[in-house]
N, C-alpha and C positions, 0 to 999 in steps of 0.2 A: 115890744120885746127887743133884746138886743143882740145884733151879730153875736151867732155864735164865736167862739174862739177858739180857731184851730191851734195855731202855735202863737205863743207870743213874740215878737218883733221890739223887745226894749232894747234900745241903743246906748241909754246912758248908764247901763251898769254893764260890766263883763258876765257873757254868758258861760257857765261853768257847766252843764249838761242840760239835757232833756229825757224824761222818762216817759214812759207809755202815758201816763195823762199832767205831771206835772213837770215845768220849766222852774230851773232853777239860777238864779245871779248871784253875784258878789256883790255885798254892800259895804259891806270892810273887812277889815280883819277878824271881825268878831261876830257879824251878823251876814245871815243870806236873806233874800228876799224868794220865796217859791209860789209859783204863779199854778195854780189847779187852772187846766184847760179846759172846752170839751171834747178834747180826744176819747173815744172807747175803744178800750182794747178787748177782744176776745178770743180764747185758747192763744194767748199770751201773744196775739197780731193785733197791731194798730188797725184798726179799720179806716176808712176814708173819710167816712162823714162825723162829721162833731156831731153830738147830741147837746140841743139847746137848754142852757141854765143847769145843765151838768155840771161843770166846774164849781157855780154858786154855788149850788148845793152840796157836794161834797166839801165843801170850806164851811160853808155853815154848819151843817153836822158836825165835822170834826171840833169847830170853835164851841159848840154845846156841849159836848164833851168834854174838850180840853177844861172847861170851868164848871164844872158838874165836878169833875172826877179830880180835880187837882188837890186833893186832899190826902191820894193814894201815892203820889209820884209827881217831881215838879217837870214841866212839859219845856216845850222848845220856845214860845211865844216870848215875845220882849214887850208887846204891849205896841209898839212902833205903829203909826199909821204908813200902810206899803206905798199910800199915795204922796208922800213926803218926802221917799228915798229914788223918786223915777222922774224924769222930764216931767212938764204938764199937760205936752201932748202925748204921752203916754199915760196917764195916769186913768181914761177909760180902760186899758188892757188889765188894770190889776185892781180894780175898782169893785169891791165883793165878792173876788176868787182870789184873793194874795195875802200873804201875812209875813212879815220881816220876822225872822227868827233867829238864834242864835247857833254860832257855828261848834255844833257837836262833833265828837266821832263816832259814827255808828257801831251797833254791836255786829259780828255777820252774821245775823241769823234772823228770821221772822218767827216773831213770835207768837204761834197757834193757840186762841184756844176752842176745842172741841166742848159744848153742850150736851151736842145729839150726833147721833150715828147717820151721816150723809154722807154725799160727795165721794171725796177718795177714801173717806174713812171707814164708809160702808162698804166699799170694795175692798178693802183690806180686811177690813173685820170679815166681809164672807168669806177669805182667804182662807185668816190665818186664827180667827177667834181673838183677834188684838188690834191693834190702831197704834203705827210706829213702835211696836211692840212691847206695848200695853196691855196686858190680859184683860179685857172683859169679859161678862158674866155671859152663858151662852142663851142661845134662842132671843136676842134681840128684833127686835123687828125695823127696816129701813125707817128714818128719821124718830127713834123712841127715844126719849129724855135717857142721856147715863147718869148713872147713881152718884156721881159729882164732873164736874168740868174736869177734861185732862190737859198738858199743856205738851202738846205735839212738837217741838223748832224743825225748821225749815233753811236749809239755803237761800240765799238772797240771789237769784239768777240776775242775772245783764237782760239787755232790752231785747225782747227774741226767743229768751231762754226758758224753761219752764225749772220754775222752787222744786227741790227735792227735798222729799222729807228725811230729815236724820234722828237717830236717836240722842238722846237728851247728854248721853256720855259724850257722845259725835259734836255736840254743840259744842257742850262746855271747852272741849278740846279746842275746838275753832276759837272760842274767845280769849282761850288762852296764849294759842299759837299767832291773834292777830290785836287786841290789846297790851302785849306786854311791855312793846316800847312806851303807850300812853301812859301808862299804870305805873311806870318807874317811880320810885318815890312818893305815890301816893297808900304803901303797904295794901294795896288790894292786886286780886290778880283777877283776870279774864273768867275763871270758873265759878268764883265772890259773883261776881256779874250777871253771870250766867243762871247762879240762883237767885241773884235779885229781880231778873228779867222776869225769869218762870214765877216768882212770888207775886209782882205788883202784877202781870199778867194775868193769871188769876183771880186776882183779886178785882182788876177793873171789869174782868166778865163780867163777876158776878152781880155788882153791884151794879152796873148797866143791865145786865139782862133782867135783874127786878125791879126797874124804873121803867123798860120800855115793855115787859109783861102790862105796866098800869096804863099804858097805850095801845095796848092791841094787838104786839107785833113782840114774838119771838127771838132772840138770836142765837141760831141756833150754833155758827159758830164764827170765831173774827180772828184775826192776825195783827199784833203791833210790832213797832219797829222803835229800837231802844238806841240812846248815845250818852257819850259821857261827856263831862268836861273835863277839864285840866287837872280838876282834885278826885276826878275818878268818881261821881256822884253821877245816878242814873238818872237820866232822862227818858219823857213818851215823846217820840219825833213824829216825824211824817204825818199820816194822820191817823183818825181815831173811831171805830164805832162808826165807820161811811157804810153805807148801802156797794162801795166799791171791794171794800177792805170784808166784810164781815155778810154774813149769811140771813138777810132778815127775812122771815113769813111771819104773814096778818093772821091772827090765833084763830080769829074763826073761819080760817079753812084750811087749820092745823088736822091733820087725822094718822097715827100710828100705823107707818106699812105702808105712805105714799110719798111722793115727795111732793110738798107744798111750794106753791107758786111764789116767788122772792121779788122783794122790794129793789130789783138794780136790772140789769142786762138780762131778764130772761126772755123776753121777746125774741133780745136779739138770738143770745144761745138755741135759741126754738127754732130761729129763719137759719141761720147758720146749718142747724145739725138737719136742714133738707138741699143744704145745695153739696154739689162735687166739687170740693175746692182746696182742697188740701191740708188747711188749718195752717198754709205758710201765706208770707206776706206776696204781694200786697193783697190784702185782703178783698169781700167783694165788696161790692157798693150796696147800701140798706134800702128800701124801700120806706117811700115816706110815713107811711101808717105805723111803721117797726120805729122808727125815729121819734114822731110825736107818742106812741105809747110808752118810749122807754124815758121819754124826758119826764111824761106825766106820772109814771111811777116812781123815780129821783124825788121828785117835788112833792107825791104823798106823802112819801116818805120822812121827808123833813117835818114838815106840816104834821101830823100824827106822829110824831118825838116831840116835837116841842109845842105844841099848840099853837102856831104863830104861821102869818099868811109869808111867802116867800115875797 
């Protein structure tokens, strides 16, 4: 197996940030190279310890996707091999966790979509009988299938920050107030986008969540991240349909009125929610058993979507 990958360390590209799990470069003017680490972040803290083949895995997932689904939406990927645009003694650091892609502008907003009634969305719905205020039907029960996918947006928070859920007028506004210089001269405007975001969003749930129903595994809900180019054409950036990004349970030990045990970080969220630690940085240190379970559920997880050994 191979050193995990904390942070990446390339020297022959300029580094232009780092986020809770991916390292991003400059490759030119026109493409980035983004390096998936195994950093894991939870209640939105970097924790200390990499989780091993984490990074893989979330590149591979997403790269099954991105060609699965590119039929909905054209994606970020240039095709480029990442090991071509970096030294060659760098070339182990981004050697099955990297992908060269093209330099979009993002939309600000993340784009939710809700299946079933979980997470914040079930504490909202027991609030308020809605979801980002959405009316649903009443007497639902914690994780029951809704009578169609809704598409929730969210703030894009900085590293640290926790995503706020806004409502869908709230986005559109953001896109419009922060696309418009891109958009000049392309006759669309930031709220165009905004519905185009909500549309192919939509659309790639659905058609993901009945491919990986034929697997065994649930989604019950996922988040993507949209950019444009220069002619104002939408793109799926970041990544897609990860065990990071999107909510997956294994169907048979699906049950209406619990919450089912999820294909990513719930180990950790499990050892987490018994210590005293505040949910601020620096986070605590994992226990080995929490580490090898949470890597070995990343890897089922691929492995049961695609059929294929990691």
């Amino acid at each position: 197996m191979t050193t995990p990958l904390f942070q990446s360390s390339i020297t022959s590209l300029p580094l232009l940030s780092k986020g809770k799990v991916r390292d991003i470069y400059a490759v030119d003017a026109d493409k980035l190279l983004i390096i998936t680490t195994d950093r894991l972040s939870a209640f939105d803290v970097i924790l200390p310890d990499p989780i091993p083949r984490k990074g893989e895995v979330l590149q591979a997932v997403a790269n099954f996707w991105f060609e699965k689904l590119g039929h909905i939406v054209p994606n970020q990927l240039t095709g480029i091999d990442p090991e071509s645009v970096v030294a060659e003694n760098e070339r182990e650091q981004v050697r099955g966790r990297a992908v060269v892609v093209k330099r979009l502008k993002p939309l600000p907003i993340e784009a939710v979509v809700r299946g079933y009634v979980i997470g914040s969305g079930w504490k909202d719905y027991k609030e308020t009988g809605a979801i980002c205020g959405i009316a649903l039907p009443a007497g639902l029960k914690m994780a029951q299938k809704l009578p169609s996918p809704i598409f929730t947006p969210a703030t894009k928070a900085e590293v640290g920050d926790h995503d706020e859920n806004v409502s869908y007028d709230q986005a559109a506004a953001n896109c419009d107030a922060t696309l418009a210089e891109a958009l000049k001269g392309t006759g669309k405007t930031g709220a165009q986008l905004c519905a185009e975001a909500r549309d192919a969003a939509i659309r790639l749930y659905e058609e993901a969540a009945i491919f990986a129903a034929t697997r065994g595994i649930i989604i019950a809900d996922t988040k993507f991240e949209f950019g444009i180019d220069a002619a104002g054409t939408l793109h799926l950036i970041d990544e897609a349909l990860t065990p990071d990004s999107s909510r997956f349970w294994p169907a048979s030990e699906y049950q209406e009125g619990s919450n089912p045990p999820s294909y990513d970080k719930q180990f950790v969220r499990d050892y987490l929610e018994t210590l005293d630690w505040g949910k601020v940085a620096p986070g605590p240190k994992l226990p080995a058993d929490v580490i090898v379970r949470t890597s070995e559920k990343y890897i089922e997880a691929y492995e049961r979507l695609t059929g294929k050994t990691l």
